[in-house]
C-alpha positions as CSV (number, residue, x, y, z in Angstrom):
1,X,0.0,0.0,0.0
2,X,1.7,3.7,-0.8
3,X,2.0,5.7,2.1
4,X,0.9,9.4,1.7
5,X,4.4,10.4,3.4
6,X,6.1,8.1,0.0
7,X,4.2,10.1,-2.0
8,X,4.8,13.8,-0.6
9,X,8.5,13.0,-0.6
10,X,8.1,12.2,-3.9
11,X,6.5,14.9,-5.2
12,X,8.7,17.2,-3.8
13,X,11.6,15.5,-6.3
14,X,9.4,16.9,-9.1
15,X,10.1,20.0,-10.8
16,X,8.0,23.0,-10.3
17,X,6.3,22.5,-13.6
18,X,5.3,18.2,-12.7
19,X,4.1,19.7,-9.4
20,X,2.0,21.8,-10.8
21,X,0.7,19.6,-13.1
22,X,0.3,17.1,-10.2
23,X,-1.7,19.7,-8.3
24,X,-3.9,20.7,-11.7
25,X,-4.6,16.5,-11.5
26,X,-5.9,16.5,-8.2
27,X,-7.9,19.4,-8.0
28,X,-9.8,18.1,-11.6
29,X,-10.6,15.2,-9.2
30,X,-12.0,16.6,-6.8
31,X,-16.1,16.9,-7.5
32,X,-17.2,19.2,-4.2
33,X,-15.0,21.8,-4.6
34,X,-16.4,25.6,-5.8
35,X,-16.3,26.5,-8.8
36,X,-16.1,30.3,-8.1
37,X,-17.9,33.4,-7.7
38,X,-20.9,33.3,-10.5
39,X,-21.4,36.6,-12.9
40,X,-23.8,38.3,-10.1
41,X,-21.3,38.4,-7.7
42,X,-18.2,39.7,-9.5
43,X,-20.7,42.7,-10.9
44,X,-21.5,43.5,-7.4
45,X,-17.9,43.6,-6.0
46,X,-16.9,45.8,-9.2
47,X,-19.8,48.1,-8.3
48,X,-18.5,48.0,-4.2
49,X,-15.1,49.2,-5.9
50,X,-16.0,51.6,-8.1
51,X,-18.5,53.0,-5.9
52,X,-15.7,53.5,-3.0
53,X,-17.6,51.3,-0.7
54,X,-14.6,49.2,-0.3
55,X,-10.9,50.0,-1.1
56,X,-9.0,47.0,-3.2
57,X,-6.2,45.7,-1.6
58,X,-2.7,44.8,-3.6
59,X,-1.9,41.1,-3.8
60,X,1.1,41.5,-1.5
61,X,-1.8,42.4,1.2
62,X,-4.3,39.6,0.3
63,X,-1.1,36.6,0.5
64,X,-0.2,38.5,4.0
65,X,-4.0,38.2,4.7
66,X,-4.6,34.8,4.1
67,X,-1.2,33.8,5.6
68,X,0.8,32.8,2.4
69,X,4.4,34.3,2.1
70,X,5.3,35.7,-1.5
71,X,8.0,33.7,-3.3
């Protein structure tokens, strides 16, 4: 039986573009994930923006924000 631990060591021997692809293969397998914000909702935050309702923030801020660091 593979071991998850085999198969994380092993990925990280891939290059950046197999890891990617690797990740691209296991998200398309996934069926319960979102798919994304529909038409409605994009036209709503656009209108938030443009009205001033809610400043944008860079994506610097947003990986800070959600805890990712920029590589």
């Amino acid at each position: 039986m593979v071991q998850l631990a085999d198969i994380q060591k092993q990925a990280k021997e891939l290059s950046e573009e197999d890891r990617k692809g690797l990740v691209a293969y296991l998200l398309h397998g996934m069926s319960d994930l979102p798919s994304g914000p529909d038409d409605e909702e994009v036209e709503k935050r656009e209108a938030e923006m443009d009205s001033g309702t809610v400043v944008p923030i860079g994506h610097a801020e947003f990986l800070a924000q959600v805890g990712r660091i920029r590589r």
